[in-house]
Backbone as JSON Lines, residues from 0, in Angstrom:
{"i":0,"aa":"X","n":[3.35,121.61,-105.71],"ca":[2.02,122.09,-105.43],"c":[1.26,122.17,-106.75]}
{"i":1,"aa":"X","n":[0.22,121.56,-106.85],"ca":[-0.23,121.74,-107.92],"c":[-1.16,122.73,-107.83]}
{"i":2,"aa":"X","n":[-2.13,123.1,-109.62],"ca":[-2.62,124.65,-109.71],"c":[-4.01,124.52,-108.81]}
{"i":3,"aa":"X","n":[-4.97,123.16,-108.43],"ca":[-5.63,123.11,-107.72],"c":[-5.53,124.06,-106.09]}
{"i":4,"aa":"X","n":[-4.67,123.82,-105.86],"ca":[-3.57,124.44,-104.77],"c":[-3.98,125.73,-104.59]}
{"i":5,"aa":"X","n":[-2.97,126.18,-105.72],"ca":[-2.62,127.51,-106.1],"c":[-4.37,128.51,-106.47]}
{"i":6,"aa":"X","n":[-5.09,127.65,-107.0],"ca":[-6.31,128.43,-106.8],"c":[-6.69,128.21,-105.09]}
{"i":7,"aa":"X","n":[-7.1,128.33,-104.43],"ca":[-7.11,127.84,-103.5],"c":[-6.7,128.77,-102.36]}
{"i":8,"aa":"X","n":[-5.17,129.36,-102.6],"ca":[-4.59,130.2,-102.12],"c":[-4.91,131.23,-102.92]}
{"i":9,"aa":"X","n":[-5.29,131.53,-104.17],"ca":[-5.59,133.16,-104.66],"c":[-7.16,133.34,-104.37]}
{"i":10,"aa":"X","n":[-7.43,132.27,-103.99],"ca":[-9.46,132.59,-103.96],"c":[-8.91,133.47,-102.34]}
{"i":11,"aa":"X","n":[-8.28,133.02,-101.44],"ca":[-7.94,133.27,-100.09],"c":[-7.76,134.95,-100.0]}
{"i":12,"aa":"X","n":[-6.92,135.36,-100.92],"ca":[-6.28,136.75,-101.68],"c":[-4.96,136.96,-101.58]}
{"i":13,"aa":"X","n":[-4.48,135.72,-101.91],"ca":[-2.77,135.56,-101.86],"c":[-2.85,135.18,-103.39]}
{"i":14,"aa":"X","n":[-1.67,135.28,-103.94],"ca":[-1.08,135.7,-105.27],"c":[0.14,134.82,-104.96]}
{"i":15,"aa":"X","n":[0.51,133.91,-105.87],"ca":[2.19,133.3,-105.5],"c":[2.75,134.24,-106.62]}
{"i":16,"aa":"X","n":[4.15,134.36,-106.78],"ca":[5.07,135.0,-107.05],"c":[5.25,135.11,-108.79]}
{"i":17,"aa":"X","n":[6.06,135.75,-109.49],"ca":[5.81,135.34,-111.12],"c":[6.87,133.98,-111.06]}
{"i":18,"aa":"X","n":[7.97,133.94,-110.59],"ca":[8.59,132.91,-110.7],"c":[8.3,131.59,-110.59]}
{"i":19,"aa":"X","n":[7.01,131.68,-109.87],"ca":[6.6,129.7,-109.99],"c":[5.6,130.07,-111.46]}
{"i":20,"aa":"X","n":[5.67,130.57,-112.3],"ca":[4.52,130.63,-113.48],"c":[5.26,129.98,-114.47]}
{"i":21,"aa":"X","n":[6.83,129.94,-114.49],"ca":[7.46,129.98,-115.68],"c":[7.05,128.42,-116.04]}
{"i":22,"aa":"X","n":[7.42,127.73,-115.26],"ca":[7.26,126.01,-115.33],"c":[5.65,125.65,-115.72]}
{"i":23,"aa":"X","n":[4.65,126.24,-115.99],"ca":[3.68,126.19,-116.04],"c":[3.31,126.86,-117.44]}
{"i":24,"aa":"X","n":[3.82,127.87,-117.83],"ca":[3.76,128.62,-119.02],"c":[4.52,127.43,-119.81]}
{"i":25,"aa":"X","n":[5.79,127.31,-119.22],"ca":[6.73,126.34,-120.39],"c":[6.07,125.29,-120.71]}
{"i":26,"aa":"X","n":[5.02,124.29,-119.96],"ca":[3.96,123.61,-120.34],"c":[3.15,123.74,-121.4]}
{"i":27,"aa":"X","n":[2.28,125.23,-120.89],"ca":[1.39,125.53,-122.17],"c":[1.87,125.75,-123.11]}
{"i":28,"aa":"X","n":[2.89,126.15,-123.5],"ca":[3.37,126.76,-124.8],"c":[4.27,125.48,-125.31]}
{"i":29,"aa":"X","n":[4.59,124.52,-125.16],"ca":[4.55,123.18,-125.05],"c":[3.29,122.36,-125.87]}
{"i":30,"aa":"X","n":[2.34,121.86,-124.99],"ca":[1.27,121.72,-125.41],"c":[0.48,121.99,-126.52]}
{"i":31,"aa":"X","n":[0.52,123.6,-126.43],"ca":[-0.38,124.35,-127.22],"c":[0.46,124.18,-128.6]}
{"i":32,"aa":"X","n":[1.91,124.4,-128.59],"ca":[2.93,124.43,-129.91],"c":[2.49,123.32,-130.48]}
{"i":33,"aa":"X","n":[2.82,122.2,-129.87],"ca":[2.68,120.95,-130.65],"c":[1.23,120.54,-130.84]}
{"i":34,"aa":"X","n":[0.51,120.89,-130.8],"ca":[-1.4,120.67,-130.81],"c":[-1.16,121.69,-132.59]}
{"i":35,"aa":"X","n":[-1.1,123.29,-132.11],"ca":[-0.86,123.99,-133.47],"c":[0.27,123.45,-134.67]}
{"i":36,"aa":"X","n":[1.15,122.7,-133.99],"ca":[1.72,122.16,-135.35],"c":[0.89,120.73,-136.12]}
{"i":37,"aa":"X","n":[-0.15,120.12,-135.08],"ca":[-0.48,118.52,-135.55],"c":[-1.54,119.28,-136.04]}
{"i":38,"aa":"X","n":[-2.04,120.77,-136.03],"ca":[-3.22,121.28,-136.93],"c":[-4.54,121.07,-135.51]}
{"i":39,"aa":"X","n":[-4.08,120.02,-134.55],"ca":[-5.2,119.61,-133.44],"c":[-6.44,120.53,-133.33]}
{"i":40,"aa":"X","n":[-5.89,121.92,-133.2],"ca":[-6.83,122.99,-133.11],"c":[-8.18,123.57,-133.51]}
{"i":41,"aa":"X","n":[-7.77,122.68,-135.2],"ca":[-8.38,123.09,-135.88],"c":[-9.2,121.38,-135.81]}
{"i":42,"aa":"X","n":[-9.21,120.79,-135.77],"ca":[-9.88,119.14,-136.11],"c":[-10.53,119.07,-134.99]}
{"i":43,"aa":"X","n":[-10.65,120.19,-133.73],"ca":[-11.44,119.36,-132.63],"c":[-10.95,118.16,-131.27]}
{"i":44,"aa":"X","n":[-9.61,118.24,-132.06],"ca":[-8.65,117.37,-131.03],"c":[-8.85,117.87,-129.69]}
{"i":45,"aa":"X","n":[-8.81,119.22,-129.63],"ca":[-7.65,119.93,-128.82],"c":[-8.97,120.42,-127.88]}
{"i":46,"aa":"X","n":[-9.32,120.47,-126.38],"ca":[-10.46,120.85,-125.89],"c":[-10.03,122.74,-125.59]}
{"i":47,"aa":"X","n":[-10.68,123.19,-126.32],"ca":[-10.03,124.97,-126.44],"c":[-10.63,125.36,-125.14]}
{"i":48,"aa":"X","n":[-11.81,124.71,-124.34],"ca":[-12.56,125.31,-122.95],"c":[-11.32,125.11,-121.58]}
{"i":49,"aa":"X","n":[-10.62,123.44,-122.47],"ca":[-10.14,123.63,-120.74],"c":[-8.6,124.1,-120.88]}
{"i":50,"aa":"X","n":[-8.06,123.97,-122.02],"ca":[-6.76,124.69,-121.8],"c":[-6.76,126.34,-122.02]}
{"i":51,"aa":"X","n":[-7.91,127.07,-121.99],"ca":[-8.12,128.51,-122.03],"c":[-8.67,128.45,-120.23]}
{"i":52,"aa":"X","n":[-9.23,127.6,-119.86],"ca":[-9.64,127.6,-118.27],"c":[-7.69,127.33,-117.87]}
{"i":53,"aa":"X","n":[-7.42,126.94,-118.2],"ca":[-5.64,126.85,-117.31],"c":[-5.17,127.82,-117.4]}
{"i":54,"aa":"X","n":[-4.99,128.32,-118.57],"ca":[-4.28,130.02,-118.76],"c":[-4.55,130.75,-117.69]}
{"i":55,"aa":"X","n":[-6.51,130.85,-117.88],"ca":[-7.12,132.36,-117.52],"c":[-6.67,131.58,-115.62]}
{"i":56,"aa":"X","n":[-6.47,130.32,-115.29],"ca":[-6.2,130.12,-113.73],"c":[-4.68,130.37,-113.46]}
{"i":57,"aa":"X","n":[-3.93,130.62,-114.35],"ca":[-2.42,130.98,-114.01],"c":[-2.46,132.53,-114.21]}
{"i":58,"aa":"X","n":[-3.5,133.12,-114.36],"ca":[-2.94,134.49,-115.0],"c":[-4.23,135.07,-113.25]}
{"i":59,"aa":"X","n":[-4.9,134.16,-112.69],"ca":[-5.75,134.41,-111.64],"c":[-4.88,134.26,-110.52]}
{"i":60,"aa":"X","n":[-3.64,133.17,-110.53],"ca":[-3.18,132.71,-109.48],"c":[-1.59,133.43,-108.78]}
{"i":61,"aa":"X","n":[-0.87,133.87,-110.19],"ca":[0.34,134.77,-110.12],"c":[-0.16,136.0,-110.54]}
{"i":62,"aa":"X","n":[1.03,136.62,-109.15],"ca":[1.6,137.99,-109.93],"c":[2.42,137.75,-111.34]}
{"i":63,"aa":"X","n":[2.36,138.41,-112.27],"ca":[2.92,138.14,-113.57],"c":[3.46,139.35,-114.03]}
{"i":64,"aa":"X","n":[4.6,139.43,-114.17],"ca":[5.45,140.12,-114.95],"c":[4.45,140.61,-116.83]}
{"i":65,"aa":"X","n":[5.18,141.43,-117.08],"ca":[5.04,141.97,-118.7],"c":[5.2,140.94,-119.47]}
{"i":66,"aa":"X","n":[6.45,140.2,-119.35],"ca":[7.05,139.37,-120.23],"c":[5.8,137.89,-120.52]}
{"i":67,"aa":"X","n":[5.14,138.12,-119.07],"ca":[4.69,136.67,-118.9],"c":[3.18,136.65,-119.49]}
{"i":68,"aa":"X","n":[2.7,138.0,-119.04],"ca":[1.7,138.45,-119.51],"c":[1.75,138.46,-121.07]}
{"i":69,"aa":"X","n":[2.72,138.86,-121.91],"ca":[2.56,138.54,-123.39],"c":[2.4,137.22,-123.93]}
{"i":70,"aa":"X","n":[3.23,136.08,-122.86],"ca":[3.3,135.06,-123.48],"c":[1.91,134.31,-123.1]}
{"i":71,"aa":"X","n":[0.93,134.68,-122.4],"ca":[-0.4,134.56,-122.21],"c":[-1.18,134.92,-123.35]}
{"i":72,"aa":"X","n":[-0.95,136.13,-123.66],"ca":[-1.49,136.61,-124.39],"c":[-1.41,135.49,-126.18]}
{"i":73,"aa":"X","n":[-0.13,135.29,-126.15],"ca":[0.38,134.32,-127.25],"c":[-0.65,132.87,-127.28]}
{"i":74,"aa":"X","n":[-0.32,132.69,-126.08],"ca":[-1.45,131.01,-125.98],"c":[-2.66,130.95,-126.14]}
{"i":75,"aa":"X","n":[-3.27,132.69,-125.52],"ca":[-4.36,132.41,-126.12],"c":[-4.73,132.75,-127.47]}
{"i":76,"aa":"X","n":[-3.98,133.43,-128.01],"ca":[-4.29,133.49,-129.84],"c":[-3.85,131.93,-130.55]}
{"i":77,"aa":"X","n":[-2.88,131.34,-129.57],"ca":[-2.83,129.73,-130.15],"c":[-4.15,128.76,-130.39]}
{"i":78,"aa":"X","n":[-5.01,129.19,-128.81],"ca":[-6.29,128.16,-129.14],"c":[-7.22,129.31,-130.28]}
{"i":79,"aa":"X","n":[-7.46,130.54,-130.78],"ca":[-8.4,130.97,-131.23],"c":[-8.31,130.66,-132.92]}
């Protein structure tokens, strides 16, 4: 299911679970790692609107644990 989906079902007022977030976090922090190591961030590579629009739609679409919630918190100090 992709996050198109998943918004879709939270606009509705359903919430999927924290456990489908992890595969999706492991992405961003993925992404975002290797963008902050090529410096991307900083050169303009890296579009900071739409991978801060993915976060703020995974953190709209799951219930999220503490743990998961920090590592949100992490990605987005990655794009700032």
């Amino acid at each position: 299911m992709s996050l198109t989906s998943r918004q879709t079902a939270a606009q509705r007022g359903g919430r999927l679970p924290a456990r489908f977030a992890d595969s999706h976090l492991q992405h961003l922090e993925s992404v975002l790692g290797y963008a902050t190591r090529k410096r991307a961030t900083q050169s303009g590579e890296l579009d900071h609107v739409y991978w801060e629009r993915r976060i703020r739609a995974l953190e709209d679409t799951h219930h999220l644990v503490e743990s998961q919630r920090s590592r949100i918190a992490k990605l987005l100090g990655m794009l700032r």
